[in-house]
C-alpha positions in Angstrom: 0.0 0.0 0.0 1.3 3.5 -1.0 0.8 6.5 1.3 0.8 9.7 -0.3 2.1 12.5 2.1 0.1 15.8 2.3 1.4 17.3 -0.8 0.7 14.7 -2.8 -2.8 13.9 -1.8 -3.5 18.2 -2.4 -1.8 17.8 -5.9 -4.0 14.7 -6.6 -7.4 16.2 -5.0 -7.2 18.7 -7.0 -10.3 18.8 -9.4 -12.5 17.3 -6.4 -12.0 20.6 -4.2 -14.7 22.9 -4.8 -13.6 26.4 -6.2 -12.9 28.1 -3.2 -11.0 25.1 -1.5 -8.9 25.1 -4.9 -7.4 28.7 -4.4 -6.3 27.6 -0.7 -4.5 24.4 -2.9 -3.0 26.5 -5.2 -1.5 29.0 -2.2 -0.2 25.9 -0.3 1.3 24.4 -4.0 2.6 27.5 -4.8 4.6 27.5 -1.5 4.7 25.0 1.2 7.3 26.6 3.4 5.3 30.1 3.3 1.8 28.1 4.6 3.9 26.3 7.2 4.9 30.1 8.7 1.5 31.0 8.4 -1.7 31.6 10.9 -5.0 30.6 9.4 -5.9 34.3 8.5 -2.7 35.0 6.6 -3.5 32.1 4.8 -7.1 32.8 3.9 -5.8 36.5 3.1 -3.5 34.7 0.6 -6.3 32.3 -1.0 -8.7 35.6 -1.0 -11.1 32.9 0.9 -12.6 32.7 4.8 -11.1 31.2 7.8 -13.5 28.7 7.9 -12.7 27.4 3.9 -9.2 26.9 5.2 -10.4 24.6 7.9 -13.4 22.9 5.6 -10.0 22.4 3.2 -7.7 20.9 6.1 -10.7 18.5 7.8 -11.3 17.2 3.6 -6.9 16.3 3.9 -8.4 14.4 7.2 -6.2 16.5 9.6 -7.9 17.8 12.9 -7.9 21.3 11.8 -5.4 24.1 10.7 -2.2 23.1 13.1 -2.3 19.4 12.8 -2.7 20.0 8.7 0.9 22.0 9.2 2.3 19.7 11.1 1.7 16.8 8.4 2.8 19.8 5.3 6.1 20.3 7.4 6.4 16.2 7.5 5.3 15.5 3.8 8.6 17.9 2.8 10.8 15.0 3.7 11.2 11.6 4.4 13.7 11.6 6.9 16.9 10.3 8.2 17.1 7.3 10.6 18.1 8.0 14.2 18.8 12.1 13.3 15.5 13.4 12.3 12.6 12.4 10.2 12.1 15.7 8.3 16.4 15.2 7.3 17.9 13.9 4.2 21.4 12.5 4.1 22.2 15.0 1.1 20.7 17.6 2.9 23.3 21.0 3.8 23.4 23.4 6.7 21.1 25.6 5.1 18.6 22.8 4.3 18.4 21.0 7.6 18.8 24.2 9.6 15.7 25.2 7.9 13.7 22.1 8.2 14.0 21.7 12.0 13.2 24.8 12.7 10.3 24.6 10.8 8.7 20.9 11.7 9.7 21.8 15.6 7.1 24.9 15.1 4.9 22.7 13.1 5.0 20.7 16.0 4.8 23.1 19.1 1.3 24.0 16.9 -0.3 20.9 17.0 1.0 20.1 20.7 -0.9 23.6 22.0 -4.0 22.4 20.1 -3.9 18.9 21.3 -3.4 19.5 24.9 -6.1 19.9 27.3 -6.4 22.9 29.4 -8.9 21.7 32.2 -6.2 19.2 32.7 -3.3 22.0 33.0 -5.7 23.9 35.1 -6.5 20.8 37.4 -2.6 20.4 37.5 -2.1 23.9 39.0 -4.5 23.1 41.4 -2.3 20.5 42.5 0.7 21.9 42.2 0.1 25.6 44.3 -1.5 23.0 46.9 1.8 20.1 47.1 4.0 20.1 50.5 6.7 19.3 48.0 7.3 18.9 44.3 9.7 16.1 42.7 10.7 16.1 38.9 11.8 12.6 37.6 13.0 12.0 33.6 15.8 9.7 32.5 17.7 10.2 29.0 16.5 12.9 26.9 13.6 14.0 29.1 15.7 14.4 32.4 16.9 17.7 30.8 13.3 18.5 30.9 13.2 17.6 34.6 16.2 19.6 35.7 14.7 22.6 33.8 11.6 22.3 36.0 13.8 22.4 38.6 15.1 25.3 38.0 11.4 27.1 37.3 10.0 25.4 40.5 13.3 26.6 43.1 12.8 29.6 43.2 8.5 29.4 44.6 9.3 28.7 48.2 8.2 25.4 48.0 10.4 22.2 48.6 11.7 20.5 45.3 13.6 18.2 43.9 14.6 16.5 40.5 16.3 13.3 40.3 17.3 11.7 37.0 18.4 8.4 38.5 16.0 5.4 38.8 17.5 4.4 42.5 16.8 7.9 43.6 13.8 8.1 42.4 12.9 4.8 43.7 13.7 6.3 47.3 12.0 9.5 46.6 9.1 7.6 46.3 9.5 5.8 49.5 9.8 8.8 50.9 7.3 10.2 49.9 3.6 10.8 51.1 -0.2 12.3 50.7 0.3 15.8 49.9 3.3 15.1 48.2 3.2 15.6 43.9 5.9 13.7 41.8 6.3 15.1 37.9 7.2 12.1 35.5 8.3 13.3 32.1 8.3 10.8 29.1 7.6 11.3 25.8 6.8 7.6 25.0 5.4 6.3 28.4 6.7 3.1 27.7 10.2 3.0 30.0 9.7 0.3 32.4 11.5 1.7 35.6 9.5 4.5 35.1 6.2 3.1 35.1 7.3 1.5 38.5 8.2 4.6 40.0 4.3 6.2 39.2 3.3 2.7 41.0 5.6 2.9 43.9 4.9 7.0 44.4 1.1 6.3 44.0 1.3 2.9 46.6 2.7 5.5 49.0 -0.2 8.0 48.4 1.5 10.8 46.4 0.1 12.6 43.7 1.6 11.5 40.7 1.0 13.8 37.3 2.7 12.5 34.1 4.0 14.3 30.9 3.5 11.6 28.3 1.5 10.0 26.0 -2.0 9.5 26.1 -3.1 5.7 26.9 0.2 4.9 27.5 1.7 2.4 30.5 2.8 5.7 32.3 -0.3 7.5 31.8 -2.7 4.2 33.2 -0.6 3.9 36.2 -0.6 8.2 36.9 -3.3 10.5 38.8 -3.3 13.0 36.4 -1.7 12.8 32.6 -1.0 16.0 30.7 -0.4 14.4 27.2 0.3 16.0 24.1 0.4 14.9 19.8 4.0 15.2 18.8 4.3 12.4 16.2 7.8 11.9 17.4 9.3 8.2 17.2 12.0 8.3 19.4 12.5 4.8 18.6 13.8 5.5 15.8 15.0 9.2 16.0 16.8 11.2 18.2 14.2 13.4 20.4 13.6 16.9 19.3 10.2 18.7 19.0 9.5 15.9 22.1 11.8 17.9 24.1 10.5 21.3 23.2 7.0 20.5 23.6 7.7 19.2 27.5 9.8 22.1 27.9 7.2 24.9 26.9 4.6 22.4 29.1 7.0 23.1 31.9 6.9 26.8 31.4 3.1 27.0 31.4 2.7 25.2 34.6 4.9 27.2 36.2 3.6 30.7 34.9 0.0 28.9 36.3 1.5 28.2 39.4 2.6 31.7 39.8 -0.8 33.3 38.8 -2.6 31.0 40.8 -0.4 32.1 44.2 -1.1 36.0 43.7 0.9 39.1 43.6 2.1 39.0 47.1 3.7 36.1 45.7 5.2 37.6 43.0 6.7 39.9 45.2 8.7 36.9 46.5 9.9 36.0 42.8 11.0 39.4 42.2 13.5 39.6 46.0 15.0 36.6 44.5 15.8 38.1 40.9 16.8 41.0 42.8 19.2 39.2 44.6 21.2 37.5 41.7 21.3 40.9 40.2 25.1 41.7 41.4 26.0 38.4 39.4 25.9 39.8 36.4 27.9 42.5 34.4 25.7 45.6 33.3 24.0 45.8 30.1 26.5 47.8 27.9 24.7 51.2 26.6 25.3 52.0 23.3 
């Protein structure tokens, strides 16, 4: 069985779309990289057509909507190179695969915002603003995720702590009790010791919210999941938009956590920028 990739299939649908879905085609033909940069209005502006055309013309490439249908354009512009990146051809230059990462890691970070579920962030900043102590746990590519939470999370006035080996977590867990909230970040939700560690943490009544994929081992055995779709197979490819989308995940929990506690505890978070101030040279002035 042949699969056609996204430009193919618009190339070949092509005398089935009706007239107005055919200028938004044409556009996207024309130039794929441009549509990848753009929002749906710029887009429509482009076609001379309506929002809502554009998003008739992504559902009728069955794609969710406007992000997911750049997501799959970015991944339809190349086939990929094993254990690098899939959007990266082996002939492929500085220029080229510069260009292409950049653009398939915003592709992704699109599709990731319009996959993700915000009750569920909001439920996890409930839990989060109410823990007795915070724990971040990754291993390989995701533990650079947990150690930047670590770095958001220090400076709240709030007990936390990232570990990115599985005997410490192990212990953390032990450790750890009701009121307590452990972070597990994996892309895949499939790594064994982790999966134990969200059973052991749970066993011993901590809250245990999980940055992975949806219906995943991880995700079954967690309180709360926080999953996103970044068709990444990190099976087969080195983890990149993965990483990014946990990272900016990261970075909205913690602006939610900050909102949530008020100004007075903003006030807090500015006395400790304040005090790393003399660390740094001044800002030249030109």
């Amino acid at each position: 069985m042949i699969i056609m990739n996204t430009l193919e299939k618009i190339q070949k649908s092509l005398d089935s779309f009706s007239k107005s879905e055919r200028k938004v085609a044409e556009v996207i033909l024309a130039s794929p990289q441009t549509a990848i940069h753009s929002s749906i209005a710029a887009l429509a502006k482009m076609a001379d057509v309506s929002e809502p055309t554009v998003n008739r013309f992504c559902r009728r490439l069955d794609t969710k909507g406007f992000p997911d249908f750049k997501l799959h354009l970015a991944q339809s512009l190349a086939n990929g190179t094993p254990y690098v990146n899939r959007h990266v051809d082996e002939e492929d230059g500085p220029d080229a695969y510069t260009s292409k990462i950049f653009e398939s890691s915003m592709a992704c970070l699109d599709a990731a915002k319009s996959s993700l579920d915000i009750g569920t962030v909001n439920r996890a900043v409930d839990v989060l603003t109410q823990a007795n102590k915070i724990s971040f746990f990754g291993l390989g590519a995701s533990s650079s995720v947990a150690h930047d939470a670590l770095n958001k999370f220090f400076r709240f006035n709030i007990p936390v702590q990232c570990f990115d080996d599985i005997l410490m977590q192990r212990m953390s867990c032990i450790n750890s009790g009701s009121g307590d909230v452990i972070v597990l970040i994996s892309h895949t939700g499939r790594t064994k010791s982790l999966v134990e560690v969200a059973s052991l943490a749970r066993e011993n009544d901590a809250t245990v919210i999980s940055l992975t994929a949806k219906d995943s081992p991880l995700a079954r055995e967690s309180s709360l999941v926080l999953s996103m779709d970044v068709p990444e197979d990190t099976d087969i490819y080195m983890p990149m938009a993965s990483r990014l989308a946990q990272l900016v995940l990261i970075d909205v929990l913690a602006t939610g956590f900050t909102l949530r506690r008020g100004v007075k505890f903003r006030e807090n978070l500015k006395k400790v920028k304040e005090s790393i101030k003399d660390s740094r040279f001044e800002k030249p002035i030109f």
